[in-house]
C-alpha positions, 0 to 999 in steps of 0.5 A: 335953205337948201340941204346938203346931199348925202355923203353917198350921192355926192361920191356916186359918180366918181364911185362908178369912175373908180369902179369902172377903173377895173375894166381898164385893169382887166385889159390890162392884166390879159394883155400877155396872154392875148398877145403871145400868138400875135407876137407868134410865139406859138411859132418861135416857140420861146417859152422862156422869154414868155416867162420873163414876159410876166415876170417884168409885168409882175416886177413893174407890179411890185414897183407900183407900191413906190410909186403911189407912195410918193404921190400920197399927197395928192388927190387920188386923181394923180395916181390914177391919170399917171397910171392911164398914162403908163399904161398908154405910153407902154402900149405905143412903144410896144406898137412902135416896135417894129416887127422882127425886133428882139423879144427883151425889148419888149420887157422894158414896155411890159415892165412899164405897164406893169407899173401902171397896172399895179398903180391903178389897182392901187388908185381904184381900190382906195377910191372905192373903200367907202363903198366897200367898208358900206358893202364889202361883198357888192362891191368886190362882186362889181369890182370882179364883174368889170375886170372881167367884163375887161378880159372878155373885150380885150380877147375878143377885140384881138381876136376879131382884128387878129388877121384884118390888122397889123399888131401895131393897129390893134395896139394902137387902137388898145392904147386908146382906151388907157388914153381915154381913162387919162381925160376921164381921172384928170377932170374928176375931182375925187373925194379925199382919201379914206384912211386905212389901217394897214399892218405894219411889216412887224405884224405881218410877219406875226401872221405867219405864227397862225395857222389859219393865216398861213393856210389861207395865204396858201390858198390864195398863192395856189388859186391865184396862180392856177387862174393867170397860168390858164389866162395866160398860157392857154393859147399857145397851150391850144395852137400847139397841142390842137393845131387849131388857129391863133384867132381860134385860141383866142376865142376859147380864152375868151370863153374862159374869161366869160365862164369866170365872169358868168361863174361868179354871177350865178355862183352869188345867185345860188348862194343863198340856197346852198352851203358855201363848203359844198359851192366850193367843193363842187367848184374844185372838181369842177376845175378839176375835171375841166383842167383833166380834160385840156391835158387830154383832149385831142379835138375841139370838143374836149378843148371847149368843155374843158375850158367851160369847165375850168373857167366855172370851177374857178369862178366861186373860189376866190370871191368865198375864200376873200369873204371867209379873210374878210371874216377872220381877219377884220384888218383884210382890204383887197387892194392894200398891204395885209401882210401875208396875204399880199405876199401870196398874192404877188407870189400867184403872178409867179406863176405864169412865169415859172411855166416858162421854164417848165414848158421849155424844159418838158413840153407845152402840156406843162401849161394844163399840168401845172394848173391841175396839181394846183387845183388838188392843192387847193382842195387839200388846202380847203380840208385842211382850213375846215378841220383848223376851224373844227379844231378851233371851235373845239 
């Protein structure tokens, strides 16, 4: 008589179809900033539009939760093939638009791929628990290596068509990819879904009575938003303050997208062998010279080691802030509702858009500067989380 497979063997493959979820998510989540130049708001100079750009990504974002409510009866195949398919029907309609066309347009497609994108993290993180109540850091660590896998290709594949093809042709071929996600979760029998505690409203708003929970929420708001302000502002910030071509700036986000991803490779290497407060703290300067450099520099040169700079300083904050929720708060989950600690987390995705009010009002040099105060916050915020836990243990 034949034995049954562990548990773990029978959900291998569709875990690897689930993680390989973020990947799509990653190119997702950099679409806007990959294609402001090539919808030439580097020439128009409409920072304010921009803005409501990823204030409709982030509206759509924050419906998906309704969405994956209503098909909680279902298998976690139906959340995911109707975000893959949201997400393609937004990219065609955006590639039918044809050129000239009123920007607010616009809006109505990136709200709809907002909807997809918050609807597929949703999906991919509940088919992944298992794996991350196994091992959380592992798979927080491969989860963060394909969304930013996903951000590398996204880049790098506009940049490399930005002058061969019409937007419409990248975008169309973009689409694709979403499309191919829909066949792949529409034939995959997903595992039942793992049940998830999550804090009622009431105790989630009782979060905002501990210290710790506050600074931590804080922190997550601030580097959140200085890492998509940079995704998603620095290649108009470059084109306009260098001169330097849109397929050029491209490839410096591209540069950034890769130094995160590297950064949090070597960062996971090194841990072993050196302190965690001392990694973060040799992480914020990092940043902290790196967005100092952007704001000043003049040639190429300075553009690229800043880049390097920032995207490596960033890499280690958020996977070692997550990890010391994770110890604190044992109700934490990445992916679902954790009360405050969600609420920081859609309040970073504001960053993006307020940079459009400020660089309209006072210059694109606003898109390093907002970056650089909020990377100072987060290095007062990270003294103030050690003396809480002094004071604690005292």
């Amino acid at each position: 008589m034949a034995t049954a497979a562990p548990p773990t063997l029978l959900q291998a493959g569709t875990a690897r179809k689930a993680l390989a979820g973020f990947f799509l998510s990653g190119l997702l989540f950099s679409f806007l900033g990959v294609m402001l130049p090539a919808w030439e708001h580097h020439i128009t100079g409409d920072f304010v539009t921009v803005g409501y750009y990823f204030l409709a990504m982030n509206l759509g974002m924050l419906t998906a939760p309704l969405l994956a409510r209503a098909l909680r009866r279902w298998t976690l195949s139906a959340p995911l093939s109707l975000a893959c398919g949201l997400a393609c029907l937004a990219l065609v309609y955006l590639a039918l638009l044809p050129p000239g066309t009123n920007p607010w347009w616009r809006t109505a497609g990136i709200f709809v791929m907002g909807c997809g994108t918050g609807l597929l993290n949703i999906g991919i993180f509940r088919a992944i628990t298992p794996l991350y109540r196994h091992d959380a850091a592992a798979t927080v660590n491969l989860a963060g290596a394909a969304l930013g896998a996903g951000c590398v290709v996204m880049t790098v594949l506009v940049a490399g068509t930005f002058y061969a093809y019409s937007v419409m042709s990248i975008l169309i071929f973009v689409a694709l990819l979403p499309g191919l996600f829909l066949v792949m979760y529409a034939t995959t029998r997903f595992p039942a879904a793992t049940p998830v505690q999550e804090p009622t409203m009431r105790q989630a708003f009782a979060d905002f009575r501990s210290l710790a929970a506050v600074l931590f929420a804080l922190l997550l708001f601030v580097q959140f938003g200085n890492e998509w302000a940079i995704a998603g502002w620095l290649p108009l910030f470059l084109i306009q303050r260098l001169g330097i071509s849109p397929e050029s700036a491209l490839m410096l986000l591209a540069a950034y997208w890769l130094a995160l991803l590297v950064g949090r490779v070597v960062a996971i290497a090194v841990l072993p062998s050196i302190s965690r407060g001392k990694l973060l703290m040799g992480s914020i300067l990092a940043a902290l010279f790196g967005c100092s450099m952007l704001l000043a520099t003049n040639n190429m040169f300075g553009a690229v080691t800043g880049v390097l700079l920032v995207g490596g300083g960033f890499a280690s904050v958020y996977p070692l802030v997550v990890g010391k929720i994770g110890s604190r708060f044992p109700y934490y989950h990445p992916g679902f509702f954790n009360g405050i600690f969600s609420f920081a987390l859609t309040g970073g995705l504001l960053a993006p858009w307020s940079l459009g009010y400020f660089t309209d009002r006072w210059g694109i040099g606003v898109a390093m500067l907002l970056p650089l105060l909020g990377t100072v916050m987060v290095f007062m915020l990270l003294v103030l989380i050690w003396a809480e836990a002094k004071f604690r243990e005292a």
